[in-house]
PLY file of the C-alpha trace (Angstrom):
ply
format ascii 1.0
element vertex 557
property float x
property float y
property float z
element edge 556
property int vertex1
property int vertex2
end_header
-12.71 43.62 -12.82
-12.51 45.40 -9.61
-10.30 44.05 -7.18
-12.56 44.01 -4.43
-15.46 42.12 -6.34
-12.84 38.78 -6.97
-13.27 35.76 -4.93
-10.45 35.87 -2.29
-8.64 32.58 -4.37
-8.46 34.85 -6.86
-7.93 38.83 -4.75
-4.89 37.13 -3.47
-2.93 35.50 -5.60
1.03 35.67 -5.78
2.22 38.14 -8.02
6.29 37.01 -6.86
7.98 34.16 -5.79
8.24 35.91 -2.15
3.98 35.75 -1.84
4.34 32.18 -2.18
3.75 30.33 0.87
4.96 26.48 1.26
7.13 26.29 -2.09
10.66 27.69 -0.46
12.64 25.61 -2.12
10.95 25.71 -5.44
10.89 29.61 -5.70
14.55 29.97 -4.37
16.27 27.02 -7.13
13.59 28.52 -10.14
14.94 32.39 -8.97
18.54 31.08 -9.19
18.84 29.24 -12.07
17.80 32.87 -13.26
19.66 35.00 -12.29
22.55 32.87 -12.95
20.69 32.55 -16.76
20.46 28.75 -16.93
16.52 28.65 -17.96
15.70 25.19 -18.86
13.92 24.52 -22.10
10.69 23.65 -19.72
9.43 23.94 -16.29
7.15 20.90 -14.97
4.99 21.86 -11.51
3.29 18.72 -10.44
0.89 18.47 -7.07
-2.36 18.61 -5.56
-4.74 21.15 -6.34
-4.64 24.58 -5.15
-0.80 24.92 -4.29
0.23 27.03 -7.15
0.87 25.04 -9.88
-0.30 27.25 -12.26
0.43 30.44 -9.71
4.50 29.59 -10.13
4.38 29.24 -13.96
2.80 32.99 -13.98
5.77 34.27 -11.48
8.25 31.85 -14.07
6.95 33.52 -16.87
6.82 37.41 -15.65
10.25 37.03 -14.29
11.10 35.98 -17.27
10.05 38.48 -19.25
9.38 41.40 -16.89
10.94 44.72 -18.08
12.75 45.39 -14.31
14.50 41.70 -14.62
14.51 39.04 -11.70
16.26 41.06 -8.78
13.14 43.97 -8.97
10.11 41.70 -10.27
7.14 43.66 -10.34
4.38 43.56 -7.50
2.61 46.56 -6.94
2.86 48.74 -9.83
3.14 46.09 -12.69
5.49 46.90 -16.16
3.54 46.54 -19.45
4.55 42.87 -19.81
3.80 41.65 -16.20
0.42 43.38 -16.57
-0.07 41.36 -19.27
0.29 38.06 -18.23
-1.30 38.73 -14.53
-4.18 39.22 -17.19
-3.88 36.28 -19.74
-3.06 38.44 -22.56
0.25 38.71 -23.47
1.00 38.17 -27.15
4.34 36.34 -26.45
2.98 34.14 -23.53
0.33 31.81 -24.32
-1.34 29.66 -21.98
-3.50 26.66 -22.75
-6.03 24.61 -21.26
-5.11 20.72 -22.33
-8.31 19.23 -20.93
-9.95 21.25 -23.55
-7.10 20.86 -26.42
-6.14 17.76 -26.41
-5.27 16.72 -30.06
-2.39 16.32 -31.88
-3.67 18.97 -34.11
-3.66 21.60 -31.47
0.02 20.53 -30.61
1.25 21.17 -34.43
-0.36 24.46 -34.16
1.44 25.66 -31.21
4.54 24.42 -33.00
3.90 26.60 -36.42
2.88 29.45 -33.53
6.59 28.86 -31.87
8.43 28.91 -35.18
7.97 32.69 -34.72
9.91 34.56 -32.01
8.67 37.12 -29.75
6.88 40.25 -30.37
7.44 42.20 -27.32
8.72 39.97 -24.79
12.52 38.03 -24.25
10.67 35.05 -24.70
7.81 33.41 -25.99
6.39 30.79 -23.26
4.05 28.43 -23.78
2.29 27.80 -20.72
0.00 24.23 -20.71
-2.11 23.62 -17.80
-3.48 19.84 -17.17
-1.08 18.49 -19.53
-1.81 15.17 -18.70
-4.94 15.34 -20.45
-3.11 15.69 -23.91
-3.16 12.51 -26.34
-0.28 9.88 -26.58
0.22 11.18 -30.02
-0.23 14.81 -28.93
2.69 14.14 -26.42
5.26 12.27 -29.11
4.55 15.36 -31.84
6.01 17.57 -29.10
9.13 15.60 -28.08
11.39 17.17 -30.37
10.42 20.83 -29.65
10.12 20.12 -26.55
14.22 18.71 -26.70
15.79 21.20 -28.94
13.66 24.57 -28.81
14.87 27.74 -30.30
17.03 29.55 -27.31
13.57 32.36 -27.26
10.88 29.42 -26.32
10.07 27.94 -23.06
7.28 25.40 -22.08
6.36 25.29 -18.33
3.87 22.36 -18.21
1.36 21.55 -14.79
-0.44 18.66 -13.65
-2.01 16.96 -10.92
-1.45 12.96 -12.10
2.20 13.09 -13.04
1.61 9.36 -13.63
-0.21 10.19 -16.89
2.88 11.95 -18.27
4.92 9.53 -20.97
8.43 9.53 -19.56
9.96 10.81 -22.24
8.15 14.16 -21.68
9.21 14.13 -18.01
13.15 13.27 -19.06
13.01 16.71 -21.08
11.68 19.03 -18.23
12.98 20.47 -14.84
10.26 18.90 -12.75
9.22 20.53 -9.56
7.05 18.62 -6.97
4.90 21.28 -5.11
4.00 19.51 -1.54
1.21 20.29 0.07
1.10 23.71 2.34
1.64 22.80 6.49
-1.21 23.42 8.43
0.31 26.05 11.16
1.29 27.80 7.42
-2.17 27.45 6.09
-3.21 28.44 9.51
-1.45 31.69 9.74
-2.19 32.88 6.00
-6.20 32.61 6.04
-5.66 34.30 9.71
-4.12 37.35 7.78
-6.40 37.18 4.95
-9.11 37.30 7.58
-7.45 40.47 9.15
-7.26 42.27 6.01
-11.22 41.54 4.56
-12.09 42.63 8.37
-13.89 39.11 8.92
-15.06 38.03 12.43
-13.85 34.29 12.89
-12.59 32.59 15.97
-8.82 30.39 15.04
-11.21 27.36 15.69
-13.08 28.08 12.85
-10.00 28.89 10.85
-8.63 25.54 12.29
-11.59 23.61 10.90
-11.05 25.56 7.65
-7.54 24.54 7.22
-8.32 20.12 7.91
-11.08 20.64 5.68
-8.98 22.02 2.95
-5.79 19.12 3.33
-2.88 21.28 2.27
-4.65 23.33 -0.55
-4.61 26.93 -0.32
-6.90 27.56 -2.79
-9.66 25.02 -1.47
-9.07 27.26 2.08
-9.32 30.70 0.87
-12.75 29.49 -0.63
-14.07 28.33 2.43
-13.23 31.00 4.41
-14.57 33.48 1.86
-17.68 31.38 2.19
-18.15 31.15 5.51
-17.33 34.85 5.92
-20.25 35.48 3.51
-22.64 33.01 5.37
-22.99 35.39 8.75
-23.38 38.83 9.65
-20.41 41.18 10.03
-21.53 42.20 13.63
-21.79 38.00 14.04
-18.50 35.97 15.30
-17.89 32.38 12.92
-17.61 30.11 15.88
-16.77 26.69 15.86
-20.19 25.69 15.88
-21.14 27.96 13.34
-18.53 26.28 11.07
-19.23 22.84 11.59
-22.61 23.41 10.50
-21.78 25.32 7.75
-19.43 22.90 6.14
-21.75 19.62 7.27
-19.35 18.43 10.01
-20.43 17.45 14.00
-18.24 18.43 17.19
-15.87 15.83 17.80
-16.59 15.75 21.39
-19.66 14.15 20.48
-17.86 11.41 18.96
-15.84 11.44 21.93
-18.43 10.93 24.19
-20.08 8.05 21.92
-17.10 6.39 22.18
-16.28 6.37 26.27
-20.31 5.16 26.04
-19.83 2.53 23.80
-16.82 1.22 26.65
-19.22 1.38 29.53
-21.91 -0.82 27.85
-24.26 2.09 27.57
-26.59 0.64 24.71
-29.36 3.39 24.52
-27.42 6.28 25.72
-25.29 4.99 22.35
-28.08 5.07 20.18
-29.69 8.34 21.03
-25.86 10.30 20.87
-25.35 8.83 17.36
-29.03 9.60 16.49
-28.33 13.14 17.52
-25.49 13.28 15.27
-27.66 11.86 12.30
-30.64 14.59 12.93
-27.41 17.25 12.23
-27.33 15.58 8.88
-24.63 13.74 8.97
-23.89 11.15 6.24
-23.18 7.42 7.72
-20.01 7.29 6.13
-18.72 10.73 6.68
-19.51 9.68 10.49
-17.64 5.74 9.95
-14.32 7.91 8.47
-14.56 10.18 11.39
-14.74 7.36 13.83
-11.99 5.86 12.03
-10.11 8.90 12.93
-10.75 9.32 16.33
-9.77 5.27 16.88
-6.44 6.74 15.21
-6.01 9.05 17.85
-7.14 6.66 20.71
-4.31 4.29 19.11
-1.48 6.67 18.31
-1.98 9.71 21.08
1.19 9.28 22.99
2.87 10.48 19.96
1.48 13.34 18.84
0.94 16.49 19.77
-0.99 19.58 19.18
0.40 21.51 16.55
1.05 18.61 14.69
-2.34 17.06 14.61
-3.42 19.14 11.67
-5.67 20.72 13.69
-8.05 18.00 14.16
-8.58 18.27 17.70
-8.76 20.81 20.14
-7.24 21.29 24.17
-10.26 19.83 25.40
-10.79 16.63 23.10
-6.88 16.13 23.30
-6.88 15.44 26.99
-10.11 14.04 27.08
-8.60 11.13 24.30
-5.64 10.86 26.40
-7.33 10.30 29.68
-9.79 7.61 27.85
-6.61 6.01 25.95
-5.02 4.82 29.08
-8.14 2.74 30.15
-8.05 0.78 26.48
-5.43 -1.86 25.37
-4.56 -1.68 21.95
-5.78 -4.81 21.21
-9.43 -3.93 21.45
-8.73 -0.52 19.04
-7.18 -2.87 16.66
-10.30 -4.75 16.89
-12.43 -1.97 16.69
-10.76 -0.40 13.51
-11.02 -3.96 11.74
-14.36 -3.85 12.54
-15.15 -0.28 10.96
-13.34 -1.10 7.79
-16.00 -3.96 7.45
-18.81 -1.88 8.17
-17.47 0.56 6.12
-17.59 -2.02 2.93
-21.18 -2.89 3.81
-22.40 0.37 3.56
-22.78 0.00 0.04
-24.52 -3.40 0.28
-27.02 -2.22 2.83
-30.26 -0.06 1.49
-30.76 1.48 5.15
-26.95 2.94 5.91
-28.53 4.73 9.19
-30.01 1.19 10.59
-26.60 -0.49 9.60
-25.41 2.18 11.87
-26.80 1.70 15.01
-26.38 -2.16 14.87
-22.56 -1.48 13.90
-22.48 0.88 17.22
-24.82 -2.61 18.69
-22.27 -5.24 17.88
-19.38 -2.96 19.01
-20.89 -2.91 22.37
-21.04 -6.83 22.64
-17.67 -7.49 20.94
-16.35 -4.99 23.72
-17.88 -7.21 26.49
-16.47 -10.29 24.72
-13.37 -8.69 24.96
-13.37 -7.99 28.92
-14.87 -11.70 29.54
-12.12 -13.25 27.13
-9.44 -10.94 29.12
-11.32 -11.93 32.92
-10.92 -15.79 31.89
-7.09 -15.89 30.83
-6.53 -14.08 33.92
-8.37 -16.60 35.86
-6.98 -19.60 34.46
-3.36 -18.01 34.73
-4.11 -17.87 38.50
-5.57 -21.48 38.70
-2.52 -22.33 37.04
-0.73 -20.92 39.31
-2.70 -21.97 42.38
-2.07 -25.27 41.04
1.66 -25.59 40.81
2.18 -23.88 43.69
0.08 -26.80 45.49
2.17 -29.56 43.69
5.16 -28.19 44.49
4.24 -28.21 48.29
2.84 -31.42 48.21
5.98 -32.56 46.58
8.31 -31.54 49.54
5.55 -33.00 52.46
4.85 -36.12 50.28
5.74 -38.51 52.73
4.59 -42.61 52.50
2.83 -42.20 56.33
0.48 -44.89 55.70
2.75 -47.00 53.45
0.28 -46.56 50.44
3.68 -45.87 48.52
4.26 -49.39 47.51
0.55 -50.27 46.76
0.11 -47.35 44.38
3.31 -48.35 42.52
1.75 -51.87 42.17
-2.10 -50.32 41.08
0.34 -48.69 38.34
1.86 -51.59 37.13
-1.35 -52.80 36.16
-1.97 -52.82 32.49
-5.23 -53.55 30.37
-4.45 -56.55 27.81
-5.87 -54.19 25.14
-3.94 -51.23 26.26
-0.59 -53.23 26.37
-2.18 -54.74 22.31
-2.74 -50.88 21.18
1.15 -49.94 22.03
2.52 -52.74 20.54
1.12 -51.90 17.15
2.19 -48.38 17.63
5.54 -49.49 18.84
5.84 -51.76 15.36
4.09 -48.97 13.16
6.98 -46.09 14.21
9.41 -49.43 13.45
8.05 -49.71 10.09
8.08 -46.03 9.63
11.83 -45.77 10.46
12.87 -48.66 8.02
11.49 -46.88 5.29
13.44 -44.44 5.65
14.43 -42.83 2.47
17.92 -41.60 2.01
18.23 -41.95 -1.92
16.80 -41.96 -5.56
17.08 -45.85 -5.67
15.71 -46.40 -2.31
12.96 -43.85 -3.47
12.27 -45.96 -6.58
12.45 -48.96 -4.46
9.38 -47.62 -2.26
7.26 -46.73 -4.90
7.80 -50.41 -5.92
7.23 -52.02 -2.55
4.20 -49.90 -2.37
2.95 -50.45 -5.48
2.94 -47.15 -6.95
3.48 -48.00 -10.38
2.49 -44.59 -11.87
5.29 -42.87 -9.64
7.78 -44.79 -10.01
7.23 -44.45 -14.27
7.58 -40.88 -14.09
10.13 -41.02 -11.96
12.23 -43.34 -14.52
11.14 -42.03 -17.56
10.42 -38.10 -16.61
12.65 -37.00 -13.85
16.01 -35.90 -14.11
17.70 -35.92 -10.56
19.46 -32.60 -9.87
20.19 -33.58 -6.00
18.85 -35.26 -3.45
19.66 -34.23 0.58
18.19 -34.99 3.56
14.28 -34.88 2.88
15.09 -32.44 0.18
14.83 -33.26 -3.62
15.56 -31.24 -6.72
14.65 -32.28 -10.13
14.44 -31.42 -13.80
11.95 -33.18 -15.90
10.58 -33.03 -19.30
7.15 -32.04 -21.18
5.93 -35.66 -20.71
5.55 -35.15 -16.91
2.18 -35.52 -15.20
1.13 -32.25 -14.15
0.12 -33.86 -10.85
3.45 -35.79 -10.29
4.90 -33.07 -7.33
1.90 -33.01 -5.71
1.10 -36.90 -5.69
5.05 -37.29 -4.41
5.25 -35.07 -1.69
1.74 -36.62 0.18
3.25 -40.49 -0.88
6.49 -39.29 1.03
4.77 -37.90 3.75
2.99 -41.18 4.27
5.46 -43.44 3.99
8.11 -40.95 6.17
5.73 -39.15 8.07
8.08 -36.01 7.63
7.48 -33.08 5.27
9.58 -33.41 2.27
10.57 -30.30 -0.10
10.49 -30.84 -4.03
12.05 -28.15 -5.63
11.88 -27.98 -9.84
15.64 -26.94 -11.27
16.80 -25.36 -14.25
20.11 -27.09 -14.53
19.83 -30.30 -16.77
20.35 -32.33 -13.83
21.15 -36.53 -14.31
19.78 -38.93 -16.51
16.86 -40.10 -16.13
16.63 -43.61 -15.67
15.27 -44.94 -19.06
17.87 -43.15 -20.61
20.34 -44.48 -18.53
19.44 -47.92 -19.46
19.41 -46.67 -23.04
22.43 -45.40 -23.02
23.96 -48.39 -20.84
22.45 -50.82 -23.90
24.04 -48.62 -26.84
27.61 -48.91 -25.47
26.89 -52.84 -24.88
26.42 -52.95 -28.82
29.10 -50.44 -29.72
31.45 -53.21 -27.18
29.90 -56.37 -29.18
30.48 -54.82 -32.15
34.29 -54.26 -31.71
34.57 -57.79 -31.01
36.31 -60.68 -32.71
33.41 -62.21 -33.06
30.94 -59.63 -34.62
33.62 -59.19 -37.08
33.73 -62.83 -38.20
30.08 -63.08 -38.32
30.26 -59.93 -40.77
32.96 -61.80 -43.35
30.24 -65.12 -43.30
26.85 -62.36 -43.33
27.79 -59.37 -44.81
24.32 -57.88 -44.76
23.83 -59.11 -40.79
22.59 -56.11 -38.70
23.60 -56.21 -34.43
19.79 -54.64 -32.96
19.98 -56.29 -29.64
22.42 -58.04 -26.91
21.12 -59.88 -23.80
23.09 -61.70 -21.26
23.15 -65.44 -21.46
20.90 -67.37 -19.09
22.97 -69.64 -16.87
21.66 -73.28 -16.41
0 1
1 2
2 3
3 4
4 5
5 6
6 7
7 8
8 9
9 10
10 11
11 12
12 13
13 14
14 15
15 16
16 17
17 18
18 19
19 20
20 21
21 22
22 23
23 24
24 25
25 26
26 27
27 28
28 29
29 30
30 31
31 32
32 33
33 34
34 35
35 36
36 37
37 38
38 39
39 40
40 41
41 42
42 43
43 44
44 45
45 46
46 47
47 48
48 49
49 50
50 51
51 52
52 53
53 54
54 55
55 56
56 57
57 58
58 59
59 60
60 61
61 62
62 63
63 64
64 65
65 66
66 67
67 68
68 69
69 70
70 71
71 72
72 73
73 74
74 75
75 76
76 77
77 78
78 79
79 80
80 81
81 82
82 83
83 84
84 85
85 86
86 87
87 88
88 89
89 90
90 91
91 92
92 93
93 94
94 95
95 96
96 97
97 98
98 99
99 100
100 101
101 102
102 103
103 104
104 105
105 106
106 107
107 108
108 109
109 110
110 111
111 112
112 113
113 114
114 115
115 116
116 117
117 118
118 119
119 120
120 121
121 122
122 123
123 124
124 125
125 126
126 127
127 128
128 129
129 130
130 131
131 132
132 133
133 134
134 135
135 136
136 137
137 138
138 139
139 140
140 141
141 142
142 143
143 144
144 145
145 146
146 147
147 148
148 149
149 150
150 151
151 152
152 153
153 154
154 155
155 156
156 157
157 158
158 159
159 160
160 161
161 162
162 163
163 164
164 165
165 166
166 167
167 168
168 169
169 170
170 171
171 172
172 173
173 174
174 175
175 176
176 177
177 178
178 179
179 180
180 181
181 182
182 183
183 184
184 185
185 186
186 187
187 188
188 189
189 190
190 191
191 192
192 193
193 194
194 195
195 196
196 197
197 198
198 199
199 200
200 201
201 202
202 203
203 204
204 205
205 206
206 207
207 208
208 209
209 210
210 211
211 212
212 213
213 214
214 215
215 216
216 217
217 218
218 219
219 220
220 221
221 222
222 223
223 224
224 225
225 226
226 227
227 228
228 229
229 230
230 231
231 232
232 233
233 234
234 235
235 236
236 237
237 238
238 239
239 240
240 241
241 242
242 243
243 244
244 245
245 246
246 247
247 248
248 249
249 250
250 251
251 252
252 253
253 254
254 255
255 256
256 257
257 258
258 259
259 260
260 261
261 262
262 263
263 264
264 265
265 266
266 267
267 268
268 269
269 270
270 271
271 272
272 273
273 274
274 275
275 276
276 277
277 278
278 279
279 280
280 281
281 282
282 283
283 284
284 285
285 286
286 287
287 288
288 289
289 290
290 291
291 292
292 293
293 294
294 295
295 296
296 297
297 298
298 299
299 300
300 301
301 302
302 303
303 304
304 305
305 306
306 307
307 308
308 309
309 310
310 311
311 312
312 313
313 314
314 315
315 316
316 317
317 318
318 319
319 320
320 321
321 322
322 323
323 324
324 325
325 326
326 327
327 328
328 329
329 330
330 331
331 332
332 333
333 334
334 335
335 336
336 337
337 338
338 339
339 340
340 341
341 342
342 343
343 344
344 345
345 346
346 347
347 348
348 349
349 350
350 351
351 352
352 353
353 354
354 355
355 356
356 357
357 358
358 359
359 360
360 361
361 362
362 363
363 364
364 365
365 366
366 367
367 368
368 369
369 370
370 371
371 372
372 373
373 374
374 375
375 376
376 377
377 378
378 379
379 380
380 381
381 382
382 383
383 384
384 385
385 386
386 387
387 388
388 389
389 390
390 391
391 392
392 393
393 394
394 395
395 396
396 397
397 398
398 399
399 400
400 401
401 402
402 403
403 404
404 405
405 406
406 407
407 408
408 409
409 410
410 411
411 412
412 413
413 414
414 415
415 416
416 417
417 418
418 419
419 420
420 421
421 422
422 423
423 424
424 425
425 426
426 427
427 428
428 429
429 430
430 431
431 432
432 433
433 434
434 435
435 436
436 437
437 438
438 439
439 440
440 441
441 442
442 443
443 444
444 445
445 446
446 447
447 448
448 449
449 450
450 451
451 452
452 453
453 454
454 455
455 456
456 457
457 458
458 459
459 460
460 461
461 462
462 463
463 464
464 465
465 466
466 467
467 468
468 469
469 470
470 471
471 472
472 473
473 474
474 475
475 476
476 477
477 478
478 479
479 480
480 481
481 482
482 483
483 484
484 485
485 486
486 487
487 488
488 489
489 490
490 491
491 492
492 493
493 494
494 495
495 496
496 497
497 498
498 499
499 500
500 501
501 502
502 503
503 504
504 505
505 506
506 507
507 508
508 509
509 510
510 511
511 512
512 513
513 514
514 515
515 516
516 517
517 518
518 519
519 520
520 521
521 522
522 523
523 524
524 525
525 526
526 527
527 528
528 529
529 530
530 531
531 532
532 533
533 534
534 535
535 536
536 537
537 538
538 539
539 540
540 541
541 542
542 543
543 544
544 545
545 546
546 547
547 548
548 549
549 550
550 551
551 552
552 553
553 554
554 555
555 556
């Protein structure tokens, strides 16, 4: 194919690891290890698409293999082998497309292919792009090639979901992490790229080029090459030009929507975003772009613009700044809480553009709400204000004049009969509320039994085994047999009775007793006692057969 006829992705694409742009530090520890011939048994580039993932296992494998070695790597005029795999079709380096080969069968095949070492080349490389696509059992037939190879085979693998990848196939590769490219690096590439095709684009254009593509160079080239085929030679890509070739609106409109939407301006809001709609703007590519832009009202003191990505240009960068200092945060908070809801209704709603222009509606009012909520705490803080300031003055000139001092004091010591009733039985119900105090386990049981919570007070005999018990703070073990509703049903009782919040905490030590067993174990060493006596045994010489099953105390006349 003629060079000039390729898409630019494709025109100009790394031949070394110098072309490569953004991958420094990949391209400088891959050239080392080398040169310094410690090639690991495989390579694993892992990223977002369009970095050169599958760019850098080319370069791997020519360098490899290429007849002038590492230090003179082909780039212009390529050796026989390099030639060969810039072209896919080198004998000795294979390269395979796992979204389309994803058996296990494929796998054994390229393992009875590597048994075999190279025709032509050093080594034979097997190069598998989207391996994350393969099978679980195409991955565990490759583990132990992929651990011992013969010294002549390398795998470099590439993928975009690294996640996908058993861990066992990750342990066994040098893995590389290819970030995505900076946007002043992006920036500066298309611009030369632009320069060499002899394209007529203004570096807005490019800039709208490079946030459209996120850090891909691949997705960048291809937009420039179409937008470069979109116009005339003689014709300058503009800005505008751009926008509407790759369906996005001038954020100044947004901008201006926004500074609207503060002033109140219902209709002049309505017909800007209706504007924006006729463009043909999708509702939700608009709701992530106001997103955005409340991002930037929020967070514009620190940032700047070369690091913005090149979302925003002079002009809409002082403009947000200026606006920015007339908004609290609290109302962009608001605002972006807002959008996220909107956002979620979109796909509830039939008519997204009518959803719309009530969202922009109800921002308007909840604005307004805003201010009047803001105007009334400032009034009240100054009534408040007003009003201690006027009873501490009256304080200092409160003098009796007209002897009304001692009359007042009397008018106070007047009390209703059913006032003075009503605090009496509150004064006797905090009484009764600080003699039941609870301080133990007993005086917990004992509560249960002056309040005749049978059911409690069972459980806690029969299925509780006390761990500790502090100052409105108990910790228990218990057994299957407990109620499933026992903590709950305790900790509102001792609330009530207390009227403090209690913490019931469930242990894994053993903890005491419970209290049936105590008494069990109390009545066992009563008979084991009776039975040592004199008297048990002299029973046993007149009743041989008798049988001790029970002891109670004597009732005294």
């Amino acid at each position: 194919m003629n060079k000039n006829t390729k898409v630019l992705a494709l025109k100009y694409r790394p031949q070394t690891f110098n072309d490569l742009i953004g991958q420094d530090v990949v391209a400088e520890t891959i050239s080392n290890s080398i040169k310094a011939n410690k090639v690991p048994n495989a390579y694993l580039f892992t990223g977002i698409r369009g970095i050169g993932k599958t760019t850098t296992a080319r370069i791997v494998a020519k360098s490899l293999n290429c007849s002038n070695g590492i230090d003179n790597l082909c780039k212009e005029e390529l050796c026989e082998n390099c030639n060969a795999i810039s072209n896919s079709n080198h004998i000795d380096v294979l390269e395979m497309d796992a979204a389309s080969k994803t058996g296990v069968d494929d796998v054994r095949d390229l393992i009875e292919f590597s048994r075999y070492g190279p025709t032509t080349a050093k080594y034979k490389i097997f190069i598998i792009d989207e391996v994350h696509m393969l099978s679980k059992q195409a991955f565990n037939a490759l583990l132990k090639t992929l651990e011992e190879p013969p010294e002549y085979l390398k795998f470099i693998f590439a993928t975009t979901e690294i996640k996908k990848i058993p861990i066992t196939v990750v342990s066994r590769c040098q893995r590389f992490d290819l970030s995505r490219i900076k946007s002043l690096e992006l920036f500066d590439f298309i611009k030369k790229i632009k320069e060499k095709e002899n394209g007529n684009a203004s570096d807005d254009a490019l800039k709208l080029i490079v946030k459209i593509s996120e850090g891909s160079v691949r997705d960048a080239l291809s937009l420039l090459d179409r937008a470069l085929l979109t116009l005339d030679k003689d014709k300058e890509l503009d800005l505008a030009a751009a926008q509407k070739i790759f369906g996005y609106f001038d954020k100044s409109q947004l901008i201006d929507l926004f500074e609207l939407i503060f002033e109140g301006k219902e209709t002049e809001v309505l017909n800007t975003y209706r504007e924006i709609y006729n463009q043909g703007v999708e509702p939700k590519i608009f709701i992530n772009d106001f997103l955005e832009l409340l991002y930037y009202f929020k967070n514009i003191d620190s940032l700047n613009l070369d690091g913005n990505n090149f979302l925003l240009n002079d002009e809409e960068f002082n403009k947000i700044k200026d606006l920015s200092e007339k908004v609290n945060n609290e109302t962009l908070i608001l605002f972006w809480q807002f959008t996220i809801k909107t956002l979620e209704e979109l796909d509830i709603v039939s008519n997204q553009h009518l959803s719309m222009e009530m969202f922009l509606i109800r921002l308007i009012h909840l604005k307004s709400i805003k201010q009047e909520s803001d105007k009334y705490k400032e009034d009240s803080k100054l009534l408040s204000e007003s009003e201690n300031q006027t009873s501490f003055s009256s304080k200092k000139t409160n003098e009796d004049i007209f002897g009304i001092k001692d009359k007042s004091e009397t008018i106070g010591q007047m009390k209703n009969i059913v006032q003075e009733k009503d605090i009496k039985e509150k004064e006797n119900n905090n009484i009764e509320t600080n003699t039941s105090l609870i301080n133990s386990f007993d005086d917990l049981l004992k509560a249960c039994s002056s309040k005749k919570e049978i059911k409690l007070k069972y459980e806690l005999e029969k299925n509780v085994n006390l761990v500790s018990f502090e100052n409105k703070r108990i910790e228990i073990s218990f057994n299957e047999d407990l109620d499933k509703d026992f903590i709950k049903d305790l900790s509102t009782k001792l609330f009530e009775w207390t009227n403090e919040r209690w913490i019931i905490s469930l242990s894994k030590t053993k903890g005491q007793p419970s209290k049936k067993e105590e008494e069990i174990n109390q009545k066992k060493e009563l008979i084991e006692s009776v039975k040592n006596s004199s008297i048990y045994k002299d029973i046993l010489k007149s009743f041989p057969d008798a049988e001790l099953i029970d002891v109670k105390p004597r009732k005294e006349d």
